[in-house]
Structure formats: structure tokens, C-alpha cells
N, CA, C and O atoms as a Tinker XYZ file with bonds, in Angstrom:
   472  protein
     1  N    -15.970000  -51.941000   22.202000    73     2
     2  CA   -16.965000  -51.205000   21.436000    64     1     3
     3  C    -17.176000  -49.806000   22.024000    63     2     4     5
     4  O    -17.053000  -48.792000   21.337000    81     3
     5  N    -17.493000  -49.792000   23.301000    73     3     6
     6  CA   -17.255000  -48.213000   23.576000    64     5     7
     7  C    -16.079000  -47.257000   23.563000    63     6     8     9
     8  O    -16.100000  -46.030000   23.475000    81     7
     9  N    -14.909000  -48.196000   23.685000    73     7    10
    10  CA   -13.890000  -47.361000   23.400000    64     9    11
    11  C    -13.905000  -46.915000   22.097000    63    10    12    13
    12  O    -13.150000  -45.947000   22.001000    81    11
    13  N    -14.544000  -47.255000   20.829000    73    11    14
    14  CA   -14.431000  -47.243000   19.379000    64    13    15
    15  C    -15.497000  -46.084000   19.406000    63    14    16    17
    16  O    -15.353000  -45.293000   18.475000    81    15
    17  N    -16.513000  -45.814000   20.248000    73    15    18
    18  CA   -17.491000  -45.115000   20.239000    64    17    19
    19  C    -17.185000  -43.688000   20.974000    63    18    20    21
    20  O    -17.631000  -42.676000   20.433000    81    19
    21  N    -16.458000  -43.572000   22.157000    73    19    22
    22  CA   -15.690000  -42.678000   22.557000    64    21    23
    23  C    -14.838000  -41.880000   21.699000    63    22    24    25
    24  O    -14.736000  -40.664000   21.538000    81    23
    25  N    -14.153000  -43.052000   21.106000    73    23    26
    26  CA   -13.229000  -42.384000   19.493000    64    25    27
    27  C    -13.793000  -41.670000   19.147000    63    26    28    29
    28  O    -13.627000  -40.510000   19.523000    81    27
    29  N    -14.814000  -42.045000   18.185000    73    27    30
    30  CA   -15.751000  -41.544000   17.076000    64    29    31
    31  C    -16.460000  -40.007000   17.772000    63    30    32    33
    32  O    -16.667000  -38.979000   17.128000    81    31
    33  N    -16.717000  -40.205000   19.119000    73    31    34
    34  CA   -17.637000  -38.915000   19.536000    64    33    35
    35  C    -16.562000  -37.487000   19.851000    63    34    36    37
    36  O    -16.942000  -36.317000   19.902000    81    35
    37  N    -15.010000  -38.038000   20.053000    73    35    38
    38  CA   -13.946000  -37.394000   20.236000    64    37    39
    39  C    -13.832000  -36.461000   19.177000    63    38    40    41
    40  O    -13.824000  -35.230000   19.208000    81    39
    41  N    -13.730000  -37.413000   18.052000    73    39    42
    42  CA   -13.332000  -37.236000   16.300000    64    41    43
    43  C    -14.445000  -36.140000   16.316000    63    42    44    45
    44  O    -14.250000  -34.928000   16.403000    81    43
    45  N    -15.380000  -36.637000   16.237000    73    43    46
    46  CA   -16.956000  -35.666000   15.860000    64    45    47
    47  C    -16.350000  -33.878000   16.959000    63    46    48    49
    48  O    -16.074000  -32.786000   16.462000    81    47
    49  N    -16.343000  -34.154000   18.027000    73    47    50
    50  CA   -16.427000  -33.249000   18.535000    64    49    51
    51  C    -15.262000  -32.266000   18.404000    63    50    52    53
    52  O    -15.360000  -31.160000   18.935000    81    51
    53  N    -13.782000  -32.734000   17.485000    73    51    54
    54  CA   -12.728000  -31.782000   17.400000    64    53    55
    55  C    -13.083000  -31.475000   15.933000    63    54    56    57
    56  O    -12.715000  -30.344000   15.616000    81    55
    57  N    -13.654000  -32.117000   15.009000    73    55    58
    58  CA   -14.009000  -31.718000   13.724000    64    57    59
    59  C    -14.734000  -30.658000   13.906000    63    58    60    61
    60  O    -14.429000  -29.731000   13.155000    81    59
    61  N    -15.508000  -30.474000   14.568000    73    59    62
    62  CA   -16.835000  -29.641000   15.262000    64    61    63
    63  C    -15.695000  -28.188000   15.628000    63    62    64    65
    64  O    -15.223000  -27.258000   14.973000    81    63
    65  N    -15.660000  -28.439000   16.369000    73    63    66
    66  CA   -14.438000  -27.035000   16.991000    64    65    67
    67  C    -13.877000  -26.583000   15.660000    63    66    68    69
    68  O    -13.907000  -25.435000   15.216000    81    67
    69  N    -13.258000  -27.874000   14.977000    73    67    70
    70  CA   -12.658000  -27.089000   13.849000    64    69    71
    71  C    -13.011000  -26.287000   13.036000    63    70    72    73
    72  O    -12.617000  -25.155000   12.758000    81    71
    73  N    -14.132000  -27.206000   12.481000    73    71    74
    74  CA   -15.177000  -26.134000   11.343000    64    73    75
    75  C    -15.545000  -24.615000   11.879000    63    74    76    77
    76  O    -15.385000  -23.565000   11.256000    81    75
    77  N    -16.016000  -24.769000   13.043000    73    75    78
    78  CA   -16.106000  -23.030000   13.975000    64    77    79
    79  C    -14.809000  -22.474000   14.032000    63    78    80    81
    80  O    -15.058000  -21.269000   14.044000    81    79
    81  N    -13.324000  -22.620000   14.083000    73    79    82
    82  CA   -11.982000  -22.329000   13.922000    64    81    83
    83  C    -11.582000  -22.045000   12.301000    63    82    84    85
    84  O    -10.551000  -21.550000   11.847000    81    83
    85  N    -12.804000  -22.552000   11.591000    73    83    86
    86  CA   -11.939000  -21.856000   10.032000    64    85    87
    87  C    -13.193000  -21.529000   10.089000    63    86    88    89
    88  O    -13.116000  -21.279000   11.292000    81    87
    89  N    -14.185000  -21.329000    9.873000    73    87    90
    90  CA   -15.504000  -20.502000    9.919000    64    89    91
    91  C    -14.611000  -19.003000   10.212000    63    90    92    93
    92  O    -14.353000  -18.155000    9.358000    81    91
    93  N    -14.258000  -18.968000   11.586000    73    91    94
    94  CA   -13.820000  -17.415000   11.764000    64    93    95
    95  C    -12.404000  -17.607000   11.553000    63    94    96    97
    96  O    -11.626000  -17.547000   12.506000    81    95
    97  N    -12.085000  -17.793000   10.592000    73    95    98
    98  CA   -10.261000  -18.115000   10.260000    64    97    99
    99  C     -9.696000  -17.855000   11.288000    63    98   100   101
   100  O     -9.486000  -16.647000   11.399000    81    99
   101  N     -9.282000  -18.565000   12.257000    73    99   102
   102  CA    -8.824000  -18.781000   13.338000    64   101   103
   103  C     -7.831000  -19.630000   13.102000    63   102   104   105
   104  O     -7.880000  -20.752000   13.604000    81   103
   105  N     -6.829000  -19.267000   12.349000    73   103   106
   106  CA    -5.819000  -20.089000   11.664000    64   105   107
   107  C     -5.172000  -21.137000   12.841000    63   106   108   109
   108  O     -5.175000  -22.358000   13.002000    81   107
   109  N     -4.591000  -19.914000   13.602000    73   107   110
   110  CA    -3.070000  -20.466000   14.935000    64   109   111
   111  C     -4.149000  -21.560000   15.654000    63   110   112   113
   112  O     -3.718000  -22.683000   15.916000    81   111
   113  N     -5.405000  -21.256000   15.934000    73   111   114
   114  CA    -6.290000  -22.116000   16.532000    64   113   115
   115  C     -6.472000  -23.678000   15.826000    63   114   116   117
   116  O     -6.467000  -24.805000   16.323000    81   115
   117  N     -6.593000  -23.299000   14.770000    73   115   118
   118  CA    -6.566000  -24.479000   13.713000    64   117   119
   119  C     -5.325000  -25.913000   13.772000    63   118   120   121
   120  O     -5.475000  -27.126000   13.627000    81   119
   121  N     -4.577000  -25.379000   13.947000    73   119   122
   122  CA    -3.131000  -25.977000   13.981000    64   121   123
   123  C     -3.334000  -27.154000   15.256000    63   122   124   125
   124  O     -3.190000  -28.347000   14.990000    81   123
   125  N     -3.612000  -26.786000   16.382000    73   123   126
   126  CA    -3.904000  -27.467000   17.436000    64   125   127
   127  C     -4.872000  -28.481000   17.603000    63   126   128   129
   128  O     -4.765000  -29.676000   17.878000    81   127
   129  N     -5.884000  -27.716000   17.367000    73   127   130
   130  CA    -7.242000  -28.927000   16.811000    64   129   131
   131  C     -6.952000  -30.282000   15.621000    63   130   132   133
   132  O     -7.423000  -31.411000   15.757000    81   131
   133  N     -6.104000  -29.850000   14.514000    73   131   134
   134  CA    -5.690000  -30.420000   13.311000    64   133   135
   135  C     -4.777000  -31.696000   14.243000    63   134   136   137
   136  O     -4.968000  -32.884000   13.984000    81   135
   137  N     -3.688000  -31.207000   15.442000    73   135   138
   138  CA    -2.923000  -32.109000   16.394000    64   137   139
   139  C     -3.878000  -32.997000   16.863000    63   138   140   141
   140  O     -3.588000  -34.192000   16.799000    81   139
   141  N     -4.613000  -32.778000   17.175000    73   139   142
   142  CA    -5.418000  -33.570000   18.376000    64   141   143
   143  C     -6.572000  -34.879000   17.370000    63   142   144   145
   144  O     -6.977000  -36.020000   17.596000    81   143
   145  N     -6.679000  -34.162000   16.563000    73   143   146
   146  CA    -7.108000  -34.810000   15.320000    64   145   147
   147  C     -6.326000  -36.249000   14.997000    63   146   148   149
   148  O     -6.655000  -37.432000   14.903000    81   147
   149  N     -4.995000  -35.398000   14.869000    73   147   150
   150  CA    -3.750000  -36.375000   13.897000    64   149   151
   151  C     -3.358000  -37.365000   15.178000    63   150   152   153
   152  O     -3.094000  -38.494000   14.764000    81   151
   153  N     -3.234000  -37.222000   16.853000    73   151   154
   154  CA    -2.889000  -38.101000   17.542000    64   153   155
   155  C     -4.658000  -38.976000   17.682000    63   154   156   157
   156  O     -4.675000  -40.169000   17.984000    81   155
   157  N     -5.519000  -38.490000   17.519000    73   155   158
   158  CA    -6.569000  -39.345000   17.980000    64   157   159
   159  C     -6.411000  -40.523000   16.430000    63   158   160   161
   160  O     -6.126000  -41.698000   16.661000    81   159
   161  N     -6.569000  -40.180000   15.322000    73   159   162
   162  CA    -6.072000  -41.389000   14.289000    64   161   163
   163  C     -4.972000  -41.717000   14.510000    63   162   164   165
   164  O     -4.703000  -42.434000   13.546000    81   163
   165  N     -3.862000  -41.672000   15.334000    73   163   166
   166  CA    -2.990000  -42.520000   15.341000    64   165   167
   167  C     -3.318000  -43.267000   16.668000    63   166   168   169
   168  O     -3.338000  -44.491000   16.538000    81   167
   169  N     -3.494000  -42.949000   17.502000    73   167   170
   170  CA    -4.378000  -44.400000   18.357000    64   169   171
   171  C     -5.464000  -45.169000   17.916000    63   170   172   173
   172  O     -5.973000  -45.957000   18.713000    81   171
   173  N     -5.771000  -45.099000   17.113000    73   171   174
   174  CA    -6.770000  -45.726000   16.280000    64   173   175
   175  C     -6.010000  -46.477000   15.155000    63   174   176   177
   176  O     -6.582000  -47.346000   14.496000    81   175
   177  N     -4.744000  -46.144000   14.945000    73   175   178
   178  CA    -4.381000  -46.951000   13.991000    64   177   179
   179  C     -4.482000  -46.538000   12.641000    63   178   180   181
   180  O     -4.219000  -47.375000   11.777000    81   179
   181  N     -4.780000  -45.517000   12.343000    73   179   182
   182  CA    -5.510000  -44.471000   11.138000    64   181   183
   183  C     -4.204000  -44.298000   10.522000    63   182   184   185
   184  O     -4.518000  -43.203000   10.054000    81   183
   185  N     -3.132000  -44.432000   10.164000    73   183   186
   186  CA    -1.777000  -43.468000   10.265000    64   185   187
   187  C     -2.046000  -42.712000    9.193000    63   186   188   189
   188  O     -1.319000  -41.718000    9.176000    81   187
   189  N     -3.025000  -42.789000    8.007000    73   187   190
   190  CA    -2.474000  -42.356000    6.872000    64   189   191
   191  C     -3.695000  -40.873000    6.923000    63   190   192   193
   192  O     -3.501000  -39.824000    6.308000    81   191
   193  N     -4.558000  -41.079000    7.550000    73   191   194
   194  CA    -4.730000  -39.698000    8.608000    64   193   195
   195  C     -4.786000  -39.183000    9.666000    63   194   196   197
   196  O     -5.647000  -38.539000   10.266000    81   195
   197  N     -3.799000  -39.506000    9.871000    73   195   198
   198  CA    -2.814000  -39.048000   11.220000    64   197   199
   199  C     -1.489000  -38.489000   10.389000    63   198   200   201
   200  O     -0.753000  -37.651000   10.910000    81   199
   201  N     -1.353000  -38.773000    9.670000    73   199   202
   202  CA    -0.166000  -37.884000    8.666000    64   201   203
   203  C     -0.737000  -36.849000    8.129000    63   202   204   205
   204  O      0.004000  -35.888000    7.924000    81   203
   205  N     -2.296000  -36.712000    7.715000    73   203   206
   206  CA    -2.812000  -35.613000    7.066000    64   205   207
   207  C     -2.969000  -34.816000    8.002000    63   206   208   209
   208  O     -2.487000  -33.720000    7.715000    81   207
   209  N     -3.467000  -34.857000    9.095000    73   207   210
   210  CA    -3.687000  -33.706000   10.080000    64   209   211
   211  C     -2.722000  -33.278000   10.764000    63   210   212   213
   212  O     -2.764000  -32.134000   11.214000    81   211
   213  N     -1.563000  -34.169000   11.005000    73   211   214
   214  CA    -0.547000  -33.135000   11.942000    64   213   215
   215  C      0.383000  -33.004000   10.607000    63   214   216   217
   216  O      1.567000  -32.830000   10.898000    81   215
   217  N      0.058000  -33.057000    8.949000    73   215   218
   218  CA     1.041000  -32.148000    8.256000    64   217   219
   219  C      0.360000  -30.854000    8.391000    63   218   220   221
   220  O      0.888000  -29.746000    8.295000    81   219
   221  N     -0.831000  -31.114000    8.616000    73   219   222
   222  CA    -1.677000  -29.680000    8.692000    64   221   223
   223  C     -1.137000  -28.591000    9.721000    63   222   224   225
   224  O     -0.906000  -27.433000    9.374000    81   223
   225  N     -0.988000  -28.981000   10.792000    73   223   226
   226  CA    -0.732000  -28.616000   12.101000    64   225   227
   227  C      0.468000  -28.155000   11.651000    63   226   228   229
   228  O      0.636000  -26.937000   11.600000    81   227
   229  N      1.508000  -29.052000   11.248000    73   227   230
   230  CA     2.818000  -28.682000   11.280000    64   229   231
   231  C      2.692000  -27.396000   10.361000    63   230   232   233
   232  O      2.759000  -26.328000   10.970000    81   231
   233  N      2.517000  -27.333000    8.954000    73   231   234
   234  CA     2.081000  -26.241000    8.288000    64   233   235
   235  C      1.667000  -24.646000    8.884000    63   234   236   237
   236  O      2.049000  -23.493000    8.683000    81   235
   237  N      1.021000  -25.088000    9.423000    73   235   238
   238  CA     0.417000  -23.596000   10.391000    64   237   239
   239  C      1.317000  -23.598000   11.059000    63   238   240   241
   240  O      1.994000  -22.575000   11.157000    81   239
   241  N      1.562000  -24.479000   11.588000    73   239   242
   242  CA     2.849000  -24.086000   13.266000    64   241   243
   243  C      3.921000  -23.388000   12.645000    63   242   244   245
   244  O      4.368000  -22.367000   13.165000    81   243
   245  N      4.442000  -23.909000   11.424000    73   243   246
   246  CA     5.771000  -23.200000   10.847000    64   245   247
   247  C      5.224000  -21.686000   10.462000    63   246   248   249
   248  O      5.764000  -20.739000   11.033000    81   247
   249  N      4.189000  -21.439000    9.527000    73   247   250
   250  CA     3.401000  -20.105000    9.202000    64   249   251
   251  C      4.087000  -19.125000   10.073000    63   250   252   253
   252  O      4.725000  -18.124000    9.747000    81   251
   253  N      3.746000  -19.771000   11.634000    73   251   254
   254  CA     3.255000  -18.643000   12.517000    64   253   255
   255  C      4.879000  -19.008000   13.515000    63   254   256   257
   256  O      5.195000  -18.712000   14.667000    81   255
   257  N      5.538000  -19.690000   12.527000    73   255   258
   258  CA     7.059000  -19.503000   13.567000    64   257   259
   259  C      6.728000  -20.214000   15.031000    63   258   260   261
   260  O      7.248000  -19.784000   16.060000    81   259
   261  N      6.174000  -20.899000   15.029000    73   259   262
   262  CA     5.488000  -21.613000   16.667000    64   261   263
   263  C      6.710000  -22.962000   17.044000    63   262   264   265
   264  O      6.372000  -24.112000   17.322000    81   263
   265  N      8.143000  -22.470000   16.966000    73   263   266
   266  CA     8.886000  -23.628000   17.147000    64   265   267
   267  C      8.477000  -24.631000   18.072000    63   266   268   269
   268  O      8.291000  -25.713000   17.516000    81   267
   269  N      8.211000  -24.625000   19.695000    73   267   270
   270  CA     7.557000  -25.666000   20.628000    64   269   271
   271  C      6.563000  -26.521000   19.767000    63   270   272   273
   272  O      6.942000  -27.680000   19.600000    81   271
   273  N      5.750000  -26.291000   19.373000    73   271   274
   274  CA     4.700000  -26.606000   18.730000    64   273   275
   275  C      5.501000  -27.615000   17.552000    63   274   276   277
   276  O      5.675000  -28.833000   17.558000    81   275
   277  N      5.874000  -26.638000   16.625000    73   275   278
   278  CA     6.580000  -27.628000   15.872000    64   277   279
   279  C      7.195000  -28.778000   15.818000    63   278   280   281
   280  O      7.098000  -29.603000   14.909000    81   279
   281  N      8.101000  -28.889000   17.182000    73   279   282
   282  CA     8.710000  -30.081000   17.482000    64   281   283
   283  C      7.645000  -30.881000   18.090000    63   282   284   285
   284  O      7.807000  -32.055000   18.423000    81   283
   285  N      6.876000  -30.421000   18.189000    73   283   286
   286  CA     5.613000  -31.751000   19.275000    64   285   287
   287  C      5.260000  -32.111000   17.992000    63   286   288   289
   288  O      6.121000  -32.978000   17.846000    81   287
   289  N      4.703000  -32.111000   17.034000    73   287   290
   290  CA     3.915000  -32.132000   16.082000    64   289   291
   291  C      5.205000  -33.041000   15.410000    63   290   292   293
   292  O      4.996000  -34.222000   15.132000    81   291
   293  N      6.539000  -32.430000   15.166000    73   291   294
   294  CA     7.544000  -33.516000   14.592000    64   293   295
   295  C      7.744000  -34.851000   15.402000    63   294   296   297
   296  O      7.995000  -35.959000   14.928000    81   295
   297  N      7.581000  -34.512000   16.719000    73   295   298
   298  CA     7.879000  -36.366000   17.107000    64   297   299
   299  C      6.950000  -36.590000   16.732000    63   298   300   301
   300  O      7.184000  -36.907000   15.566000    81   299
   301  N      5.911000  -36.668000   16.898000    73   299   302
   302  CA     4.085000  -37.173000   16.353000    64   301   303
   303  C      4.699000  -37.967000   14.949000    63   302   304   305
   304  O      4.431000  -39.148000   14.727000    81   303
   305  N      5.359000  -37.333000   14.254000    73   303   306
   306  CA     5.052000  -37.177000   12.611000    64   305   307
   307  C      6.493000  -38.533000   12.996000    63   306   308   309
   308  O      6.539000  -39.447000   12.173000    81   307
   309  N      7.444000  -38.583000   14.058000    73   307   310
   310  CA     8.530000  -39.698000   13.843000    64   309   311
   311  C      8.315000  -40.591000   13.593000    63   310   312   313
   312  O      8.562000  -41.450000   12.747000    81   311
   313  N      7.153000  -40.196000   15.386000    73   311   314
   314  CA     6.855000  -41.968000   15.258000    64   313   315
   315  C      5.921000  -42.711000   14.554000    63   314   316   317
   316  O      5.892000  -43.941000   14.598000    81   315
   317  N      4.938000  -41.841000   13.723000    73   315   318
   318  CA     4.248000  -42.611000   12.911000    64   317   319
   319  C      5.039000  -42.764000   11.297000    63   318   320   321
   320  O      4.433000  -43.158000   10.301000    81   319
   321  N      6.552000  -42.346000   11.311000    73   319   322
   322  CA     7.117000  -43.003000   10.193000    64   321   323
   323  C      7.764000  -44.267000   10.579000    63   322   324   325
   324  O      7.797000  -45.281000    9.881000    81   323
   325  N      8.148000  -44.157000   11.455000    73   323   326
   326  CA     8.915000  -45.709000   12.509000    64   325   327
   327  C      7.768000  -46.344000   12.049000    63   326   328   329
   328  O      8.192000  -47.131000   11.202000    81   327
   329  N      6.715000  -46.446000   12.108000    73   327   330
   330  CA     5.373000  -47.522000   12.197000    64   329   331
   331  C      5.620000  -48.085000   10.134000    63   330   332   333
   332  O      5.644000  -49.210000    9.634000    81   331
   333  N      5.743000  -46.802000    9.541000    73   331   334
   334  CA     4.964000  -47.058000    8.262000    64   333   335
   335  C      6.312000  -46.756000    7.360000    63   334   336   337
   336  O      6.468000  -47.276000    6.255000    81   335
   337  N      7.069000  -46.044000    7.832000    73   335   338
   338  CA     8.290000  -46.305000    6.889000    64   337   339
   339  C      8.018000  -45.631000    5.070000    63   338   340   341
   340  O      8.570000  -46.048000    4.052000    81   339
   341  N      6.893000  -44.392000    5.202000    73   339   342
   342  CA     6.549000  -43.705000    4.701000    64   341   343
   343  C      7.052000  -42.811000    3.720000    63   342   344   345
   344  O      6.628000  -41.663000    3.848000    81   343
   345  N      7.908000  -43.027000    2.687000    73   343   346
   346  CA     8.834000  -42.013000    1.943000    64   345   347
   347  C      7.891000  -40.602000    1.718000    63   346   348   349
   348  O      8.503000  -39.553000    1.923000    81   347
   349  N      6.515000  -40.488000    1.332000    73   347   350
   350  CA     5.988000  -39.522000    1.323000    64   349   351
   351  C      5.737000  -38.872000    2.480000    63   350   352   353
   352  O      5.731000  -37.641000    2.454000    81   351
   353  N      5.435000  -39.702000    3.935000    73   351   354
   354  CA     5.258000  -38.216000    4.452000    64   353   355
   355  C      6.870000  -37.590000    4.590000    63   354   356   357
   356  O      7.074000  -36.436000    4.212000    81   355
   357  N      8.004000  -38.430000    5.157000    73   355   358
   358  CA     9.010000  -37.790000    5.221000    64   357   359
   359  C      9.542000  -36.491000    3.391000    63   358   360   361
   360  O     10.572000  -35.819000    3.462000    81   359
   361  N      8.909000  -36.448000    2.454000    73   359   362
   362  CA     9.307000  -35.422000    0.983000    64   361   363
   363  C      8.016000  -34.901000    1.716000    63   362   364   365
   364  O      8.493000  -33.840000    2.119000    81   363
   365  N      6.995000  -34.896000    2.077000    73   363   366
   366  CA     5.602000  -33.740000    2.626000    64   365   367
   367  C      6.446000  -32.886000    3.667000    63   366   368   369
   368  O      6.759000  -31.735000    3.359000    81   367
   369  N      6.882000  -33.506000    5.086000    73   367   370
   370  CA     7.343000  -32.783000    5.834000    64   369   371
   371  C      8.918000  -31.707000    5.424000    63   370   372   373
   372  O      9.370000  -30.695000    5.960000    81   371
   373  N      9.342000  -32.475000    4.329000    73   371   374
   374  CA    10.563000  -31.588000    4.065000    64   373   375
   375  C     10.166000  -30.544000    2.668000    63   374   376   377
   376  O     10.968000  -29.759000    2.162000    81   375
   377  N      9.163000  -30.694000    2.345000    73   375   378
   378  CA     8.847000  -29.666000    1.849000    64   377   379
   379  C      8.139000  -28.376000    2.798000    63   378   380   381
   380  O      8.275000  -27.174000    2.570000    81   379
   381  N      7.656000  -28.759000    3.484000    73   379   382
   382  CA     6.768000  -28.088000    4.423000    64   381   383
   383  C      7.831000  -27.176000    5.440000    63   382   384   385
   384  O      7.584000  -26.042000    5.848000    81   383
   385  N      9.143000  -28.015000    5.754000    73   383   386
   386  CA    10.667000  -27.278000    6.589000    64   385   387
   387  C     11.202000  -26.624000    5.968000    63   386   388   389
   388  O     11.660000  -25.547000    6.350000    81   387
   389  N     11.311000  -27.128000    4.708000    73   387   390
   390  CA    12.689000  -27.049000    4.000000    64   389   391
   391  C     14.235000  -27.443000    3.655000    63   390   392   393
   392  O     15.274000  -27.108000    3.087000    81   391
   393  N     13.744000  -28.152000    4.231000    73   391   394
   394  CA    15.001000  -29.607000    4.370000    64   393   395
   395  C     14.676000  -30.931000    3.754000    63   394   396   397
   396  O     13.539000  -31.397000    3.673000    81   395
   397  N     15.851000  -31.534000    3.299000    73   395   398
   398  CA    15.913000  -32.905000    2.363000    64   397   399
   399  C     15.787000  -33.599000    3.614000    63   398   400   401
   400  O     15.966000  -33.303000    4.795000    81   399
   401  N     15.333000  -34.860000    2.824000    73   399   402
   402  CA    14.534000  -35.793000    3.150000    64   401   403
   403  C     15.452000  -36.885000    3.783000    63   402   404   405
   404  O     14.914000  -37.857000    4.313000    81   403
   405  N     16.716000  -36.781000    3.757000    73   403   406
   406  CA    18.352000  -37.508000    4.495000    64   405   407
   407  C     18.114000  -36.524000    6.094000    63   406   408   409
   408  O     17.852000  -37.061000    7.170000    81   407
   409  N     18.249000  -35.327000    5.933000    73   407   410
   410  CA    17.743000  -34.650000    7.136000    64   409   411
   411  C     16.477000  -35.503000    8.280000    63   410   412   413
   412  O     16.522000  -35.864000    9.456000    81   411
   413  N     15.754000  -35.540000    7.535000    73   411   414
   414  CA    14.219000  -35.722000    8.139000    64   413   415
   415  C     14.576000  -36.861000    9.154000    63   414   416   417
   416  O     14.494000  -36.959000   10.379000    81   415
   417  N     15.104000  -37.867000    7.917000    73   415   418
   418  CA    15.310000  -39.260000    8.487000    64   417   419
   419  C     15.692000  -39.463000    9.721000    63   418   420   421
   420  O     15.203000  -40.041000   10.692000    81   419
   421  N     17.455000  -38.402000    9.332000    73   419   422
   422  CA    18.223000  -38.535000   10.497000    64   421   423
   423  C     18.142000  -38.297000   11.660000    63   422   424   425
   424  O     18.761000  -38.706000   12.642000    81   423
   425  N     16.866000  -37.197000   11.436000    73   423   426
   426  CA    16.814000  -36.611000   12.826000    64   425   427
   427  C     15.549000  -37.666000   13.325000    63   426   428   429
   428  O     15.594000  -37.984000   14.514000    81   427
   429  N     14.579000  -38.154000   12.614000    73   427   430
   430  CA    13.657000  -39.154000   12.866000    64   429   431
   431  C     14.596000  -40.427000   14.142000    63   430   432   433
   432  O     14.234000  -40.601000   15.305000    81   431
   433  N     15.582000  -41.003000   13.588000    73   431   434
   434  CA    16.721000  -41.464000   13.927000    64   433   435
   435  C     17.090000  -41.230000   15.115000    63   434   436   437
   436  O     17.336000  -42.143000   15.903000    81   435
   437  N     17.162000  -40.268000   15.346000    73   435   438
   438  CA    17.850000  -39.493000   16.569000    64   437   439
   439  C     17.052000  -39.437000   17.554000    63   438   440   441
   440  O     17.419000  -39.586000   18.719000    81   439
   441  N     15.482000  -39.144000   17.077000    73   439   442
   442  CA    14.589000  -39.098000   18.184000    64   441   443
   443  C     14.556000  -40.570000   18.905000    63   442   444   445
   444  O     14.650000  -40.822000   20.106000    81   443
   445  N     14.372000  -41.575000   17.660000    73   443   446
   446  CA    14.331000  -42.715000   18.293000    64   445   447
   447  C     15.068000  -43.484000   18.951000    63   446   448   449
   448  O     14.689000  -44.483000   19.563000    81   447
   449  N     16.170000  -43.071000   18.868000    73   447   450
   450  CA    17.639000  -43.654000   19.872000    64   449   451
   451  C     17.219000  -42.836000   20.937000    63   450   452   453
   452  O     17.379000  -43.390000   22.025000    81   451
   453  N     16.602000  -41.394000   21.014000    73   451   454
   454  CA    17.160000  -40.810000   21.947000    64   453   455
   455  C     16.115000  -41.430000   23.424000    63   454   456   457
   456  O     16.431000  -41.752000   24.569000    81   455
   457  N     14.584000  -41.374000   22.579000    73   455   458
   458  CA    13.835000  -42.234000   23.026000    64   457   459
   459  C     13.723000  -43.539000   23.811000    63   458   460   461
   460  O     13.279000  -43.695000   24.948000    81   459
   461  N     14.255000  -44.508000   22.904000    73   459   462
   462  CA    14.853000  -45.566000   23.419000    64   461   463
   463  C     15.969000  -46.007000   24.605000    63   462   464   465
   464  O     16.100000  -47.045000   25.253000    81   463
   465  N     16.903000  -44.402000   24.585000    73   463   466
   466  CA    17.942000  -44.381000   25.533000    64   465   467
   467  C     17.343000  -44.609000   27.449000    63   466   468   469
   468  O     17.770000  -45.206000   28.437000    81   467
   469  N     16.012000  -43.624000   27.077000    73   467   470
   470  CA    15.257000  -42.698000   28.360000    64   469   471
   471  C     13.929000  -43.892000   29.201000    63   470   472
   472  O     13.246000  -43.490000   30.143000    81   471
């Protein structure tokens, strides 16, 4: 129960940052907060917003050309398709790259062998 309560005061408190981060359009700022967002629902088990916030993230990160960023935000986005096996977020994220959705997979694929190797 307190760990569920810790959650919740986490959640509260990056929503909080956020709203002050688009208050003063603080876009590049946005992107990060939106991450921290999208991994705190995926320890929670949330996946299906944990896909909304780090497509968010990913979105801005590409905007602003932030490749590092990008790829953190893409394993995020792997492994919660490994979990859910998601055809939409993988057509969200390849609209968002620009790459088909055989791409996405493969490289989804790749992370997870490569993962698994290490």
C-alpha cells in the first residue's frame, strides 16, 4: 500500500512539473517529464499509458533532433511492446519516425536478442 501511494505522489508530482513546463512552453523540457511519466506507468503496469507518454516524449525528442534521447525512449517503447504485442503503438511510433512498421518490429527484435545476449 505505500508503495501504491509513493506511485501516486510521484505521478502527482511529475504531472505538477509538467503543467509549469507547458504553462511556459518549455517544450524540450516537456519530453523528459512525459519519460518519467511513461516509465512510472509502466512499473505500475499501466502500459496503455505508458505508451501515451513516452509517444509524447518520443515526439518532442524527434522535433528537436535529440537522437540519445530518442533511443532511450525507443527501448522504453520495445519493451512495453514485448509485454502487449501492440500493433498500434508500433503504426504510432512509425508514424512519429517515419518508418514502416516491419522496421519497428525488427529492430524491437534486435533489441531483445541483443538484451537477452548481455
Amino acid at each position: 500500500a505505500q508503495e501504491q501511494r509513493d506511485y501516486e505522489q510521484a505521478r502527482a508530482h511529475y504531472q505538477q512539473a509538467l503543467d509549469i513546463k507547458i504553462e511556459f512552453n518549455d517544450r524540450y523540457s516537456q519530453a523528459s517529464t512525459y519519460g518519467q511519466l511513461g516509465l512510472l506507468a509502466k512499473v505500475q503496469e499501466d502500459y496503455e499509458q505508458a505508451q501515451q507518454h513516452l509517444l509524447q516524449a518520443l515526439e518532442i525528442f524527434v522535433e528537436f533532433g535529440d537522437e540519445q534521447s530518442m533511443t532511450i525512449v525507443f527501448s522504453n517503447l520495445a519493451r512495453i511492446y514485448h509485454i502487449t504485442k501492440s500493433q498500434q503503438l508500433v503504426k504510432k511510433i512509425g508514424e512519429t519516425l517515419n518508418i514502416s512498421v516491419e522496421q519497428i518490429i525488427e529492430y524491437f527484435d534486435q533489441l531483445s536478442s541483443n538484451n537477452s545476449d548481455s
